[in-house]
C-alpha positions as CSV (number, residue, x, y, z in Angstrom):
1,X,-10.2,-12.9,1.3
2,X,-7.1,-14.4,-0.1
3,X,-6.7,-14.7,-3.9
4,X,-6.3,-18.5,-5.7
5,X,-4.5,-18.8,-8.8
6,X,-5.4,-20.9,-11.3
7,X,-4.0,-22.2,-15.1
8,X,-5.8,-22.9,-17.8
9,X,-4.0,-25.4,-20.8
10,X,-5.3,-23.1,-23.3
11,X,-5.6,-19.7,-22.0
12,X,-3.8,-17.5,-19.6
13,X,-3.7,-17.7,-15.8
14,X,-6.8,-16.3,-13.4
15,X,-6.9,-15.6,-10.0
16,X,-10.2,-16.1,-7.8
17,X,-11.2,-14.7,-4.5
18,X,-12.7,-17.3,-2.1
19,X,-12.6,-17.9,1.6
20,X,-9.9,-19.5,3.2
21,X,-9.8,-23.2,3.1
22,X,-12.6,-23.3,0.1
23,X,-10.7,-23.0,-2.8
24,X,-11.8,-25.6,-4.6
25,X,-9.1,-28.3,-6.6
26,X,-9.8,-27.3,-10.2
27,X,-12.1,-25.0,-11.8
28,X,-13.6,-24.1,-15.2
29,X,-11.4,-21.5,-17.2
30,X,-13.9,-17.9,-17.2
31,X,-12.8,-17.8,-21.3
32,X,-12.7,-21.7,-22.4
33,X,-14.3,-23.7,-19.9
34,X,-11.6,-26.0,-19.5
35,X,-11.2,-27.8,-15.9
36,X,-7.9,-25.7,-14.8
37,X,-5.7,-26.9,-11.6
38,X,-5.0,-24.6,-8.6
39,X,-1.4,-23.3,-9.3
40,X,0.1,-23.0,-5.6
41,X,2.1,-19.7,-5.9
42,X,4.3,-18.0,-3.1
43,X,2.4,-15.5,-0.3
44,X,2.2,-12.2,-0.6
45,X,3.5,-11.4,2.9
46,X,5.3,-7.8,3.2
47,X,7.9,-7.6,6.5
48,X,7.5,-4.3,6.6
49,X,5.6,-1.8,8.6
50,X,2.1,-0.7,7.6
51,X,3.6,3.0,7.5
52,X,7.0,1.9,5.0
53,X,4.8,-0.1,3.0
54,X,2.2,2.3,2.1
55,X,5.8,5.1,1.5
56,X,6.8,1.9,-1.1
57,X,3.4,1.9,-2.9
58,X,2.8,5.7,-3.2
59,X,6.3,5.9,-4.2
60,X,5.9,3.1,-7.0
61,X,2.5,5.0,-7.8
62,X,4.0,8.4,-8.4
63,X,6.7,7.2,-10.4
64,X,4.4,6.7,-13.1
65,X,1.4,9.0,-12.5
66,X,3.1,12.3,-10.3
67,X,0.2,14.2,-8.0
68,X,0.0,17.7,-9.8
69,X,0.1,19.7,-6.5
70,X,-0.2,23.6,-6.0
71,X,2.2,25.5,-4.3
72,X,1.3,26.1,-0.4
73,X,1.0,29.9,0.5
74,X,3.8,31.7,2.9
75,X,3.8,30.5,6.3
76,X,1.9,32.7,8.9
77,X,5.0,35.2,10.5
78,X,4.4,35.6,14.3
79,X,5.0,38.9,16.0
80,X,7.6,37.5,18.0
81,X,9.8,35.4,15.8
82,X,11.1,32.3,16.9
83,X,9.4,32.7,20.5
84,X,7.8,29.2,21.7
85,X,4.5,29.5,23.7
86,X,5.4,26.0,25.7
87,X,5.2,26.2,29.0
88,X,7.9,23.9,29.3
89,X,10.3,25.2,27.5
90,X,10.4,28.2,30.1
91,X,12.0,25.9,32.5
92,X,15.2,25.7,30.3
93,X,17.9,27.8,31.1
94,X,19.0,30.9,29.3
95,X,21.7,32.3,28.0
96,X,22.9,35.5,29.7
């Protein structure tokens, strides 16, 4: 539901939650109870992608509270090294 702001004479703005269309004109201030007009305010519309959105949060997040993370263990080693077990990749050619 989208958020309606609101400002009070007296007291500092509020934001309500309603449904879309049934935000009413004016409503009582939670703190004074003074009739306070709808403020119309710009949308908070994001042209980026879901994926570089949520990468712009978690970075603004972590800038002031950093995840304390362990350390990962060594990699698993494989007896063969760099061998690939696709199937495809035995198709490519090899050098001599």
């Amino acid at each position: 539901m989208p958020l309606y702001a609101y400002r009070c004479t007296d007291c500092l703005d509020f934001e309500v939650s309603a449904a879309m269309g049934e935000a009413a004109a004016s409503l009582p201030c939670p703190a004074c109870g003074i009739p306070s007009p709808r403020r119309f305010t710009a949308p908070n519309l994001s042209r980026a992608a879901s994926s570089a959105y949520r990468l712009i949060e978690s970075t603004k997040r972590s800038a002031a509270e950093p995840a304390v993370v362990s350390s990962p263990g060594p990699a698993p080693r494989t007896a063969g090294g760099n061998i690939t077990t696709n199937p495809l990749h035995r198709k490519l050619p090899r050098p001599d």
